[in-house]
C-alpha positions as CSV (number, residue, x, y, z in Angstrom):
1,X,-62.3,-51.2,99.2
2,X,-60.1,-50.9,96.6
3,X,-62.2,-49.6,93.7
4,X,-63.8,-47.3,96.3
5,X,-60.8,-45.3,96.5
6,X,-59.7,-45.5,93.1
7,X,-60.3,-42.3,91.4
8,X,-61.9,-42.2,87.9
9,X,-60.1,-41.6,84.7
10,X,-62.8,-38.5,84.1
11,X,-61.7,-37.3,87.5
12,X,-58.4,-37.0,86.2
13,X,-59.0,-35.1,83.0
14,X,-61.8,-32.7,84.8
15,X,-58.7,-31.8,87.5
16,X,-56.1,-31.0,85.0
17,X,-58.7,-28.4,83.0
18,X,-60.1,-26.8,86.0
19,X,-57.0,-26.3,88.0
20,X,-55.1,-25.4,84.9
21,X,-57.3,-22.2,84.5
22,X,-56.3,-20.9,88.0
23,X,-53.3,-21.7,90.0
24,X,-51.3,-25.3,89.1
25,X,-50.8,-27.0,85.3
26,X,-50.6,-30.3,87.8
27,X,-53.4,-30.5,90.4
28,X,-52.8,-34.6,90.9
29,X,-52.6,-34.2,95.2
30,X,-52.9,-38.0,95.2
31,X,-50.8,-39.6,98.0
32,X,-48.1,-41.6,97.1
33,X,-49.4,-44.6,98.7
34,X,-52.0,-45.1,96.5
35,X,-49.8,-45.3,93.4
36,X,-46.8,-47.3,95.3
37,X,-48.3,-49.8,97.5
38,X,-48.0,-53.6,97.6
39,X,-45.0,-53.3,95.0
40,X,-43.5,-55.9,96.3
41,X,-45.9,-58.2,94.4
42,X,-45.6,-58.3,91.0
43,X,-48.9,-58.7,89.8
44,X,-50.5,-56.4,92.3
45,X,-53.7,-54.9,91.0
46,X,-52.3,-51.7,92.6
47,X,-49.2,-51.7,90.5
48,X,-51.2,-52.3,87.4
49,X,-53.3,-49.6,88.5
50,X,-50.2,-47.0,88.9
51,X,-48.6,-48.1,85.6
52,X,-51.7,-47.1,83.7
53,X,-52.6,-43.8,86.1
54,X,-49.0,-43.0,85.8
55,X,-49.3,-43.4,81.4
56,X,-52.7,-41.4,81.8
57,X,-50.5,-38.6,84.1
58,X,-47.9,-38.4,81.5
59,X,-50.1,-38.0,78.3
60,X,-52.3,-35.1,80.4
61,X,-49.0,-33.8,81.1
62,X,-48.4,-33.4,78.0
63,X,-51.8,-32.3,76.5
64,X,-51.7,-29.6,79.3
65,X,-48.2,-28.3,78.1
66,X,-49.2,-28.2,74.8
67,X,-52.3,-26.1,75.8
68,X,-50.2,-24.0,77.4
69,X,-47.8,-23.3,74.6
70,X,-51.2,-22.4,72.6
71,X,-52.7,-20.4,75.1
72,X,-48.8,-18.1,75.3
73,X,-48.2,-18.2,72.0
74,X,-52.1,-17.0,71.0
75,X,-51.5,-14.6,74.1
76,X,-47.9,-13.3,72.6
77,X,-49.6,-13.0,69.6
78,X,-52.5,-11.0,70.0
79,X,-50.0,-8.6,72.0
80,X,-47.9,-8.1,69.4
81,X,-51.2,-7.2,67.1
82,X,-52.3,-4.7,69.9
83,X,-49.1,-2.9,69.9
84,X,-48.4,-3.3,66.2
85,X,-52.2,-1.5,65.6
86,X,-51.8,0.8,68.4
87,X,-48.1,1.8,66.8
88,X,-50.1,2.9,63.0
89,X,-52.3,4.8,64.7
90,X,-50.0,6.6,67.4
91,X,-49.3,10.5,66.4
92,X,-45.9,10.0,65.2
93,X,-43.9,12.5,63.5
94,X,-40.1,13.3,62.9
95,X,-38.9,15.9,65.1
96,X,-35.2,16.2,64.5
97,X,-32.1,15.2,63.1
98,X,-29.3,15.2,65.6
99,X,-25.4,15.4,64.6
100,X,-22.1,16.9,65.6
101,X,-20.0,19.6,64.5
102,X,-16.5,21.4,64.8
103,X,-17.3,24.9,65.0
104,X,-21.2,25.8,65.7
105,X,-20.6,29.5,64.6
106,X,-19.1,28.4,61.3
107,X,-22.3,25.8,61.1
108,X,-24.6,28.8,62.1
109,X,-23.3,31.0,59.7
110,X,-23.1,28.6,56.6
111,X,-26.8,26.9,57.1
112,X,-28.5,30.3,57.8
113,X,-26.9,32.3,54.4
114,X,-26.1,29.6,52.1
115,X,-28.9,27.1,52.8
116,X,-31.6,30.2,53.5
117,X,-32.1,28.4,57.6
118,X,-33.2,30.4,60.7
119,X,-31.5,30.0,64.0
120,X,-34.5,28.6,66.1
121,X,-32.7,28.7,69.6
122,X,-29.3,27.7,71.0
123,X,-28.5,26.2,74.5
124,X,-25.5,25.6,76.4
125,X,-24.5,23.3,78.8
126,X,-21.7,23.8,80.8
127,X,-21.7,21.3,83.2
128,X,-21.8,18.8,80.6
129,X,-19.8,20.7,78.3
130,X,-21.7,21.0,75.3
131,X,-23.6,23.5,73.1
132,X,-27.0,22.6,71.3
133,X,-28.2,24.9,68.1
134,X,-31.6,24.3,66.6
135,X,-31.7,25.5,63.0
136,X,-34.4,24.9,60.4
137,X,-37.0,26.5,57.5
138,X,-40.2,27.1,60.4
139,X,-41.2,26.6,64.5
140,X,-39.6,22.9,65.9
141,X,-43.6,21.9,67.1
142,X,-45.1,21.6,63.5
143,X,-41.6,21.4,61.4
144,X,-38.3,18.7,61.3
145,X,-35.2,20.2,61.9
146,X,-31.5,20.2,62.6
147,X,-30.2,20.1,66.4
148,X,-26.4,20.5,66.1
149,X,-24.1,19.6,68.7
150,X,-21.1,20.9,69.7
151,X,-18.6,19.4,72.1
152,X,-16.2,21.6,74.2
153,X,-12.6,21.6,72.5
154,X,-13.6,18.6,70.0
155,X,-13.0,19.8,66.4
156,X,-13.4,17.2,63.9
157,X,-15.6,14.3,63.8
158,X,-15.4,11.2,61.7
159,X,-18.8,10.8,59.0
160,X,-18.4,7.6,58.2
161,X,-19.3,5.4,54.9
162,X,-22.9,4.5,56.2
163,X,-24.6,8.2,56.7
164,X,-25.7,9.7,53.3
165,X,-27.0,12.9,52.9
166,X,-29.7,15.4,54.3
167,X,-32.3,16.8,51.3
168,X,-33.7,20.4,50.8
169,X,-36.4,21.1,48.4
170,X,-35.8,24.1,46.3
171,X,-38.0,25.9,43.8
172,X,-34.6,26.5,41.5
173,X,-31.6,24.3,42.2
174,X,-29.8,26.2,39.7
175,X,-30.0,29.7,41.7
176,X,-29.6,28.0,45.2
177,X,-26.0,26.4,43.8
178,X,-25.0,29.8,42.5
179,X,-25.5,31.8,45.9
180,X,-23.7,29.0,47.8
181,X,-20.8,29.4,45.2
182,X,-20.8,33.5,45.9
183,X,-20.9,32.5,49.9
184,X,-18.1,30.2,49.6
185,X,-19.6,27.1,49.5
186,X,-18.6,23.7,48.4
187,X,-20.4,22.2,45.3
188,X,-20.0,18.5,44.9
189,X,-22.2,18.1,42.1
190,X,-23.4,20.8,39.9
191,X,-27.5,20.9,38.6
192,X,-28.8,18.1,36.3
193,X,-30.9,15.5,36.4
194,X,-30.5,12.6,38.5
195,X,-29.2,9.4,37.3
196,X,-31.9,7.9,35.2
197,X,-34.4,10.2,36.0
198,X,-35.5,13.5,35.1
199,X,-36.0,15.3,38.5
200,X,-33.1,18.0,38.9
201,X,-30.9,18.1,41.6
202,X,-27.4,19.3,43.2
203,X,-24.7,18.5,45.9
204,X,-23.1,20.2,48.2
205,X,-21.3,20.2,51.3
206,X,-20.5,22.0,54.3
207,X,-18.1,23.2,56.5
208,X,-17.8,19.4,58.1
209,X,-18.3,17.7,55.4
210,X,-21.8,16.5,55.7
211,X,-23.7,16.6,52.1
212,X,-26.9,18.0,51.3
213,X,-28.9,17.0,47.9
214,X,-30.9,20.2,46.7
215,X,-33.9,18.4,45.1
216,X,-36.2,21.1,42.9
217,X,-39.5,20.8,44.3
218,X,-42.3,23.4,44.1
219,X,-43.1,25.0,47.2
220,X,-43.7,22.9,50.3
221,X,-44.2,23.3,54.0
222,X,-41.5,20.9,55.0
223,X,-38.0,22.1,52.7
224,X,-35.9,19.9,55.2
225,X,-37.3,16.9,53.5
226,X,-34.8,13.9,53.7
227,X,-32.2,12.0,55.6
228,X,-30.8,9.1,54.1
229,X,-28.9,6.6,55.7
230,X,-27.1,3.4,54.0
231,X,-28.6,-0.2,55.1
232,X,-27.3,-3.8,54.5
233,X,-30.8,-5.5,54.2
234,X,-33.2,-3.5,52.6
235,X,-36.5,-5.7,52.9
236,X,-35.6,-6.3,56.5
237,X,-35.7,-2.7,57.4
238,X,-38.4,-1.8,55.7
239,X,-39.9,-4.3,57.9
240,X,-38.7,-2.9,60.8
241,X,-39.7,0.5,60.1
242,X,-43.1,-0.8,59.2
243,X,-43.7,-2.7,62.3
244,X,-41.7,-0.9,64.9
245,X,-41.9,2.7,64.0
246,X,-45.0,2.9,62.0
247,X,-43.9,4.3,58.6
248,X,-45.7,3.6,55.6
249,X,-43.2,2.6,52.5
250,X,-43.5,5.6,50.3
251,X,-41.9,4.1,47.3
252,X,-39.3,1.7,46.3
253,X,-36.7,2.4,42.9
254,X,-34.2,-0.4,42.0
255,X,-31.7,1.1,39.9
256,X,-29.9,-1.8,38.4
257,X,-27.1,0.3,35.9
258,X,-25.9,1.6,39.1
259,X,-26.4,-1.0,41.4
260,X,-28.7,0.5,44.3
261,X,-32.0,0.3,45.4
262,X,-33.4,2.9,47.7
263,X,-37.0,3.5,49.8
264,X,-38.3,5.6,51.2
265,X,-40.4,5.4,54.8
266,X,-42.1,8.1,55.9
267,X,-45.4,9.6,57.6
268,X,-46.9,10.9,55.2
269,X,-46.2,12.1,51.6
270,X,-42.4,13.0,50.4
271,X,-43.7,16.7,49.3
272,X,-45.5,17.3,52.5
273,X,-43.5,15.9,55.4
274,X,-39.8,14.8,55.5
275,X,-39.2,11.6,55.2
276,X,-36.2,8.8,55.6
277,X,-34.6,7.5,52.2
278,X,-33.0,4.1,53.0
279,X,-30.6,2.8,50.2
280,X,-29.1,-0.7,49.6
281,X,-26.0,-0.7,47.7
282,X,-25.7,-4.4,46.0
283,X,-23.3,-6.6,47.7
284,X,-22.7,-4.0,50.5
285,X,-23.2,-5.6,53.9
286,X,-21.3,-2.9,56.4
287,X,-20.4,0.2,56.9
288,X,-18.2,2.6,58.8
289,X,-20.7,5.1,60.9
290,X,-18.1,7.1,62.7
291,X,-18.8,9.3,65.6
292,X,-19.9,12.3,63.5
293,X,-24.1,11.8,62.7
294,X,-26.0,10.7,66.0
295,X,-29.5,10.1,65.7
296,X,-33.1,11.1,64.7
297,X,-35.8,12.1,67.3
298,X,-39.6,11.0,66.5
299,X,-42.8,12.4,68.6
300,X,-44.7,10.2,70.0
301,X,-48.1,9.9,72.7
302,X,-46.3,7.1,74.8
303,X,-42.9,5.9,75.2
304,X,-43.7,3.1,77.3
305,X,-45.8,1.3,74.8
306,X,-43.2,2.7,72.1
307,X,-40.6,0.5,73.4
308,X,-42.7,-2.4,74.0
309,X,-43.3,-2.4,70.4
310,X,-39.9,-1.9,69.3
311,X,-39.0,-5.0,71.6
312,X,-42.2,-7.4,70.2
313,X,-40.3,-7.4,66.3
314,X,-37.1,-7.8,67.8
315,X,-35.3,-3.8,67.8
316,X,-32.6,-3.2,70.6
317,X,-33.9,-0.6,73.4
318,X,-30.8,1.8,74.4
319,X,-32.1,3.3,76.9
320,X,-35.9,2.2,78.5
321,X,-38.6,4.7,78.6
322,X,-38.9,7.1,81.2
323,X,-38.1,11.0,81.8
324,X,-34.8,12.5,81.6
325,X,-33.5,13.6,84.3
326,X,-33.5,17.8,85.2
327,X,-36.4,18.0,82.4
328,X,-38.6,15.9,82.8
329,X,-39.0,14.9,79.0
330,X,-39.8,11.3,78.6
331,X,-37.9,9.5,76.1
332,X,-37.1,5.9,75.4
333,X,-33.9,5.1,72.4
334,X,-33.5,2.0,70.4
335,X,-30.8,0.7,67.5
336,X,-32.7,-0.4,64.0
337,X,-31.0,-3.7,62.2
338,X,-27.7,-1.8,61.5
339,X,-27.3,0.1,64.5
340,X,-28.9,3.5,63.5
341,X,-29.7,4.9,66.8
342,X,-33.5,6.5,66.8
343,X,-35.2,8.5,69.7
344,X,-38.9,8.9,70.8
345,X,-40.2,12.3,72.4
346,X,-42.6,12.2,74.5
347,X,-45.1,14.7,72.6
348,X,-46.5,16.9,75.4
349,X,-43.5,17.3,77.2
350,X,-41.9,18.4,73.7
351,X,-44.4,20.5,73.4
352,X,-44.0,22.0,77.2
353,X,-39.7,22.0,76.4
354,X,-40.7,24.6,73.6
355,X,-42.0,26.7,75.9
């Protein structure tokens, strides 16, 4: 009677795989009896019986979990190369480069006759008390640009040690510096060529504070060519760029005599499209970002799957994807390594906001 009931040990291995594909990783529905009767002798065949179908239990147990960690972590990892694939071939490009300023007139007035911008459209806000003004070198839906922001009574804004500069490509850096000199402007650093190099360039600043490089370049569709923001790890976000955002890594200068190393992580190439320059200054772990630059904006074709890419190589989601309220614009934010706050535009609905 006995070994009539008594399963076999194939019966117990062909459970565990079948069930394991469907609802429960531990199909043994067994009753108890069968395991735990006649334990009050201590030889009982029984007993014997459940000591060894209880060793068999445990080592399926175990095999099982173990397939199951394979099958999650092959799982986790074939998402993570879906969404890394699907974020190179995304239609990804940087919109705009949003910061704060004391005085929009002055701004206005300064970027469109010193720095040779147009004023693409201004909005105001009253209910939230705050004015936007787009300004850049063509149209917002094929070129990057400036969004400036200015809040109701607030005059002065902190920059911080971590936010760098913004580039413009000139055909003569020389001319450029003298007209912003005849305007008033501030020149930081007159035309030469740059620090162990032989490309010419210029600083200045404006009416906030914020610095602009003039780099002389021959003509190009995208003059508003550069941001560059101070990092503490450079290989880690480049990584990060790479993988969450889709850049390519441009190019990569260590300049040892002055202690930096800078890349650059773009779209496309540096004359052609505007790009994010990244620097590492040795030994330099933090800096101060203040309350003055804000963020950059990037187009994308879906913010869902943005942020679910951002999340898979470990970037910090600020705010999930979905529409904005009153527009309609669906955006989703995230934080890189050091806290540089980047947002992703839906690209039809930037496109419809145009309008």
């Amino acid at each position: 009677m006995a070994a009539s009931i008594r399963p076999s040990l194939s019966s117990f291995r062909f459970s565990a795989t079948s069930r394991f594909a469907g609802v429960s990783l531990f199909p043994f529905h067994l009753p108890r009896r069968l395991f735990f009767s006649h334990l009050g002798s201590a030889v009982s065949p029984w007993q014997c019986f459940g000591l060894k179908a209880s060793r068999l239990l445990r080592a399926e147990s175990s095999r099982v979990r173990m397939q199951q960690g394979g099958v999650v972590q092959a799982s986790t990892s074939a998402t993570q190369e879906n969404f890394l694939e699907w974020v190179k071939q995304d239609k990804r490009r940087m919109l705009h480069v949003v910061y704060r300023v004391g005085d929009l007139d002055r701004t206005i007035k300064f970027y469109t006759e010193c720095l040779g911008m147009k004023l693409l459209r201004k909005r105001d806000i009253p209910e939230e008390r705050y004015t936007n003004a787009f300004l850049g070198y063509g149209p917002e839906d094929s070129h990057f640009v400036i969004e400036l922001t200015y809040n109701y009574g607030v005059d002065r804004y902190d920059i911080g040690t971590g936010f760098g500069h913004f580039g413009i490509a000139v055909e003569d850096v020389a001319k450029t510096v003298e007209l912003i000199k005849a305007k008033g402007g501030k020149v930081t650093r007159e035309p030469g060529p740059v620090k162990g190099g032989s490309a010419v360039i210029a600083f200045i600043e404006d009416p906030d504070g914020y610095k602009f490089e003039l780099l002389e370049r021959g003509p190009t569709p995208e003059p508003l060519c550069q941001v560059m923001l101070r990092v503490s790890n450079l290989d880690r976000s480049i990584n990060f760029y790479e993988k969450a955002f889709g850049m390519e890594l441009l190019c990569k200068i260590d300049n040892p005599e002055y202690k930096y190393t800078i890349a650059m992580m773009g779209y496309g190439p540096e004359d052609k499209n505007a790009v994010l320059e990244l620097t590492y200054n040795y030994g330099v772990t933090d800096y101060e970002k203040g309350n003055a630059y804000a963020q950059i904006a990037i187009g994308t074709d879906d913010v869902y799957k943005t942020a679910e890419a951002i999340k898979l190589v470990g970037g910090k989601i600020t705010r999930e994807p979905g529409p904005l309220p009153g527009i309609n614009t669906k955006i989703t934010a995230c934080l890189d390594p050091d806290g540089w706050k980047t947002v992703f535009v839906d690209n039809i609905d930037f496109l419809k906001e145009l309008e």
